[in-house]
C-alpha positions as CSV (number, residue, x, y, z in Angstrom):
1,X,-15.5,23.7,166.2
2,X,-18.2,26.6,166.0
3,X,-16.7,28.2,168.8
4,X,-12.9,28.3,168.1
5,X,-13.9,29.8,164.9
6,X,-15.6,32.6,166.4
7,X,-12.3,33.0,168.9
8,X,-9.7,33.3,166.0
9,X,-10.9,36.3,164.7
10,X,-11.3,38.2,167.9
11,X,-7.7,36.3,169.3
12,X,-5.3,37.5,166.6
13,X,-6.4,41.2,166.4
14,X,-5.2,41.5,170.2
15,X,-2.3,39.3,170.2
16,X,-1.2,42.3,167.4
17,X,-2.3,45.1,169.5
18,X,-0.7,43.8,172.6
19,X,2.7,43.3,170.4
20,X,2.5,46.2,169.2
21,X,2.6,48.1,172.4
22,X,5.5,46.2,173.5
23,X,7.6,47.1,170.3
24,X,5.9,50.6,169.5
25,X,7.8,52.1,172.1
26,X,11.1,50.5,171.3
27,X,10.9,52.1,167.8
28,X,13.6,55.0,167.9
29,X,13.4,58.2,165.5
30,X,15.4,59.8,163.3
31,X,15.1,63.9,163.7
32,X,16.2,66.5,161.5
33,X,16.8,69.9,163.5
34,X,17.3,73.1,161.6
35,X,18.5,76.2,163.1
36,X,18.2,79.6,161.2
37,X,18.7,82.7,161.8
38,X,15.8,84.3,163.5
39,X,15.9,85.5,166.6
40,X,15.4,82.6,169.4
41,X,18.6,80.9,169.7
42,X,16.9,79.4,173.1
43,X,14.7,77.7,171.8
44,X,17.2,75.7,169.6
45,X,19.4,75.2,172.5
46,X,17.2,74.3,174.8
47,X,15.7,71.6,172.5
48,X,18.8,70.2,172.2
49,X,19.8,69.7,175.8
50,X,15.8,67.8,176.1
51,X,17.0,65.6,173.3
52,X,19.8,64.6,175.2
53,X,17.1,63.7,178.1
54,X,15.6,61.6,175.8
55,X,18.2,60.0,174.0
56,X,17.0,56.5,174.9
57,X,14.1,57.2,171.9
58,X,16.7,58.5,169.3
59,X,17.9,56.4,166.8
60,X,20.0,59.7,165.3
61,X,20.0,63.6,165.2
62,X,21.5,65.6,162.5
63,X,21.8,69.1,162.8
64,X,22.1,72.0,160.0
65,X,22.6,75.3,160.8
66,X,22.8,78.9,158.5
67,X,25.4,81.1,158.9
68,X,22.9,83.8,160.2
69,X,21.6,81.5,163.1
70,X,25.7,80.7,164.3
71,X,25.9,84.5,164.8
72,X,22.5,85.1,166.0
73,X,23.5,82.1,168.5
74,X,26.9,84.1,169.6
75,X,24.7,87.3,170.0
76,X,21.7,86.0,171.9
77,X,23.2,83.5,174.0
78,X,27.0,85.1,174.2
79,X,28.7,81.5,173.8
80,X,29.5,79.3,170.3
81,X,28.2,75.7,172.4
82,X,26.9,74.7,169.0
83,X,30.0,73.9,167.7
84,X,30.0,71.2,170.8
85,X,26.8,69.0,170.0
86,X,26.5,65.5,170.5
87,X,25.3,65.3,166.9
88,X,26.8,65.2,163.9
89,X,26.6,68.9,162.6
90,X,26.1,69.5,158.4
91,X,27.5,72.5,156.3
92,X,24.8,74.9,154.7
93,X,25.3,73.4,151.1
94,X,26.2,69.8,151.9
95,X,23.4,68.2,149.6
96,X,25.6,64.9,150.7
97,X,23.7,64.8,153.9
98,X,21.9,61.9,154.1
99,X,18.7,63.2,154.6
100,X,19.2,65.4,151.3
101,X,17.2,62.0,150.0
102,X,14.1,60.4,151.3
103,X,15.8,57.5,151.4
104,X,17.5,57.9,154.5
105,X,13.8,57.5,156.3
106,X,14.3,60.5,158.7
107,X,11.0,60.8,161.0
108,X,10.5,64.5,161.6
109,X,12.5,67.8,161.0
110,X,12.4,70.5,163.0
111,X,13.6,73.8,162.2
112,X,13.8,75.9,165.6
113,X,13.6,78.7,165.4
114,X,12.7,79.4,161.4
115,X,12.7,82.5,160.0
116,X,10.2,83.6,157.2
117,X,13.2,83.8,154.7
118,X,13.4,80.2,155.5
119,X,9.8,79.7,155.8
120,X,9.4,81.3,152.5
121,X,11.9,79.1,150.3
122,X,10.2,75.8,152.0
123,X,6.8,77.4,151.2
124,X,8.2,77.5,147.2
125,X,10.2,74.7,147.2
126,X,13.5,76.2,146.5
127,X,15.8,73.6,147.8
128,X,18.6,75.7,147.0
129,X,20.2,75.0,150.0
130,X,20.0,71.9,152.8
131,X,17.6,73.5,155.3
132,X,15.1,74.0,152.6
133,X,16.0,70.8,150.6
134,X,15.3,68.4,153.9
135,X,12.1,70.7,154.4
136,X,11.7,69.5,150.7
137,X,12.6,65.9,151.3
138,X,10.1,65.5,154.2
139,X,7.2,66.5,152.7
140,X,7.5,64.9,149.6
141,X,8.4,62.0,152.2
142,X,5.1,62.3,153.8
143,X,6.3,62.4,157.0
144,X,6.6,65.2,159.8
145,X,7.9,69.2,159.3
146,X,7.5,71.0,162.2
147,X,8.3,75.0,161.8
148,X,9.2,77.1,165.1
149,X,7.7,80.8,163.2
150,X,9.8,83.2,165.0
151,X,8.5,86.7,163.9
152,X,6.3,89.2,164.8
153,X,4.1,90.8,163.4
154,X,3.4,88.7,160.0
155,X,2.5,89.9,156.9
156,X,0.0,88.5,154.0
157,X,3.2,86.8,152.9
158,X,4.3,85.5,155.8
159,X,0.8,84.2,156.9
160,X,0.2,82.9,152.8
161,X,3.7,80.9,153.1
162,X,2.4,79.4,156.8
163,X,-1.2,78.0,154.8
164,X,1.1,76.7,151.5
165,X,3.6,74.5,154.1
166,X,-0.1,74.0,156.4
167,X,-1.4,72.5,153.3
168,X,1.5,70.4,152.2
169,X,1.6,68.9,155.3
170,X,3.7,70.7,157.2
171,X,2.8,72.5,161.2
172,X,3.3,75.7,162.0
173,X,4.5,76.1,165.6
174,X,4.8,79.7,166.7
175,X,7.3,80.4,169.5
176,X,4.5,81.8,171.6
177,X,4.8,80.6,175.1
178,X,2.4,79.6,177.4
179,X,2.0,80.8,180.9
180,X,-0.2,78.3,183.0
181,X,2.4,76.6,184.2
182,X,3.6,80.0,185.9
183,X,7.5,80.0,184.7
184,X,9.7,81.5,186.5
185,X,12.8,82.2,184.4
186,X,13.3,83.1,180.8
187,X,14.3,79.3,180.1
188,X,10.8,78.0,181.6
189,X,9.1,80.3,179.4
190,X,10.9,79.4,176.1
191,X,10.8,75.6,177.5
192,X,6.7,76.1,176.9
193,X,7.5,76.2,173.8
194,X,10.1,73.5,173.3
195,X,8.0,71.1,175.6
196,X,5.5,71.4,172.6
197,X,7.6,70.7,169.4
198,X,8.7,67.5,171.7
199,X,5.2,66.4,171.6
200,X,4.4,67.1,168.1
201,X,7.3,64.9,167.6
202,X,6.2,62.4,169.0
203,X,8.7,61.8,171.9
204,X,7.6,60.9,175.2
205,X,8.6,63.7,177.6
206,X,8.1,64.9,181.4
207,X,6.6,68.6,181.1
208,X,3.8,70.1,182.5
209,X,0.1,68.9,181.4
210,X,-2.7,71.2,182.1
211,X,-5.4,69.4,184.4
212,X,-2.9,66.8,185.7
């Protein structure tokens, strides 16, 4: 009797962990990506062709995009393939959105590439239009705001507005590539980048791993 006692209390601990990482997996998210209109249209295009490699972990992707970022898009990548995502793609000012509320649990948002404008009105809570009322939504939400920063160089303002969103919970990732995987074209270098924000949202993804 002694002995099964001692058991129990070890047994059901690890009959949750190995549940749990059966079913962890399993669990799909619900992304947020924001496109503005700094320059970096790549990266924004490029994370949405990996998230079609990985569509198997997605439980939904809504997409938002400024005016500025659609013609920064044209400019930089000389084709409108934006208006052709597999996701469902939400005016400016459509506070109907569902992930204009908390309730709609969203995981993450990612805003790729954001511009300090943008930056700047999550940094102050604005929400005066959706890009800055999701960024809004998410943090009050406690869950996860991921900022591509794509501008150089920053001012006190700029770098102020990075600590504010830092604090609140939010993470800055700068669009500064890495090198140590020795890219060879302008998309491998921007993928450096875009290989990151998959990580830090928590989707499993084939990219190189220094070390391995």
């Amino acid at each position: 009797m002694g002995s099964d006692s001692n058991i129990r209390p070890f047994f059901l601990p690890l009959t949750f962990l190995i549940f749990a990482s059966y079913c962890l997996p399993l669990m799909k998210k619900k992304l947020v990506v924001a496109v503005t209109g700094a320059s970096g249209s790549i990266y924004a295009d490029l994370l949405f062709k990996k998230l079609a490699q990985l569509s198997d972990q997605l439980q939904e992707v809504a997409v938002v995009m400024s005016d500025n970022a659609k013609q920064v898009w044209k400019f930089e990548l000389d084709n409108d393939n934006y208006e052709n995502l597999p996701y469902k793609l939400y005016a400016k000012y459509d506070f109907t959105a569902p992930f204009a509320s908390g309730s709609a649990k969203f995981d993450t948002m990612i805003v790729i590439p954001c511009s300090m404008g943008t930056l700047g009105r999550i940094a102050a809570g604005t929400s005066d239009d959706l890009i800055a009322r999701a960024a809004d939504v998410v943090l009050k939400e406690r869950r996860k705001l991921i900022l591509v920063a794509r501008d150089t160089p920053l001012n006190l303002i700029h770098i102020r507005n990075m600590l504010i969103v830092t604090e609140a919970g939010g993470i800055i990732c700068p669009a500064m590539p890495s090198f140590y995987s020795k890219p060879q074209t302008i998309e491998e270098v921007a993928a450096t980048v875009v290989d990151r924000v998959i990580d830090l949202a928590g989707l499993q993804n084939q990219s190189y791993r220094w070390g391995s």
